[in-house]
N, C-alpha and C positions, 0 to 999 in steps of 0.2 A: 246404304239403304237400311232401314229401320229394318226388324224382324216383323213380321206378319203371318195371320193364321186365319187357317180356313178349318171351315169344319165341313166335313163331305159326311153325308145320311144317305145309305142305300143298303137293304136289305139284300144285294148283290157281293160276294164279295168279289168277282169276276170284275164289277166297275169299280168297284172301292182300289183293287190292286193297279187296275188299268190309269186311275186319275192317281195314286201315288207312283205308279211311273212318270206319268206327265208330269207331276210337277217338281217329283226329284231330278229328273231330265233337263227341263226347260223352264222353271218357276223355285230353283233352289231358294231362293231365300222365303219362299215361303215354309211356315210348318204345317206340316198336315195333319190335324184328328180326327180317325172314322168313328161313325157309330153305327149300327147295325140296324137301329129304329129308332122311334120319335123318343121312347124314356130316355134310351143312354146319349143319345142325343145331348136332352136338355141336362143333364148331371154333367156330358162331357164341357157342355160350352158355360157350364157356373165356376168348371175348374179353368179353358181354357180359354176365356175370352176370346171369341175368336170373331176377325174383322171380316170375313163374309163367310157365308157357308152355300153348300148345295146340296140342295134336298130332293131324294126320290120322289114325287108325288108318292105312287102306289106303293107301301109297305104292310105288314104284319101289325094291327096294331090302331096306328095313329097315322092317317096321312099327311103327306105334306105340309098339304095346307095349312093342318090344323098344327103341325107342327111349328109349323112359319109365327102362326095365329103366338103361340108361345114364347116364343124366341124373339119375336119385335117387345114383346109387354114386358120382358127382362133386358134386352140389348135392344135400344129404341134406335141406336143407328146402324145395329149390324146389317149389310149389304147382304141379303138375301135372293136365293137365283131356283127357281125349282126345274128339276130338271126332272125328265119325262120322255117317254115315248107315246103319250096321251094327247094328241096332237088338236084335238077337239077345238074348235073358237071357242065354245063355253068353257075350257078349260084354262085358255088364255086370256081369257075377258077378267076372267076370278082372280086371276096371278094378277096381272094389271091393278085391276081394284084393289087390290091389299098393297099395289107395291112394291110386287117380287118380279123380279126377271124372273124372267123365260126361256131354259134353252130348250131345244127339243134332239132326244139320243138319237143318235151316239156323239157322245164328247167326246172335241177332237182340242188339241192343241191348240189348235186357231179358236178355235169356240171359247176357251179358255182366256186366250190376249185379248179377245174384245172387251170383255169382262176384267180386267186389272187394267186396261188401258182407259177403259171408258167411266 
């Protein structure tokens, strides 16, 4: 199987460590690059291309969205997922409308294979 990258954005590094267990665990061939916020975000994914990513909504900064808003106008196919514990319909109506998956926290492994499977 081909090499594959994700790019995980959360101002947590509590989640950031918790989804590089997961996917060093159970998703090894993927690679994983964090970023901390929406800027290193977008510098990380001009260096690493990265085939889907998952982004906190709520950060310091630049949210989600607008992050998302970014990163489709530069990687027009990257698979995009925002992840959140802002569980609002208006908040899923917006992810929808742009295009982005939706998980809602906490990411679990399973929550994960739906998302590489589907």
């Amino acid at each position: 199987m081909a090499q594959k990258t994700v790019l995980v954005v959360d101002d947590s590094n509590l989640v950031r460590m918790m989804l590089r267990r997961v996917f060093a665990e159970s998703f090894p061939e993927w690679t994983l690059v964090e970023a901390a916020d929406g800027e290193a975000a977008l510098l990380a994914s001009a260096n690493a291309l990265p085939d889907l990513a998952l982004i906190d909504y709520n950060m310091p900064g630049m949210n989600g969205v607008d992050l998302a808003v970014k990163l489709m106008a530069n990687h027009p196919l990257l698979s995009i997922h925002l992840v959140t514990a802002n569980v609002q319909q208006r908040m899923q109506e917006r992810a929808e409308a742009l295009g982005l998956g939706f998980i809602k926290k906490p990411i679990t492994k399973e929550k994960i294979a739906a998302i590489l499977e589907g």
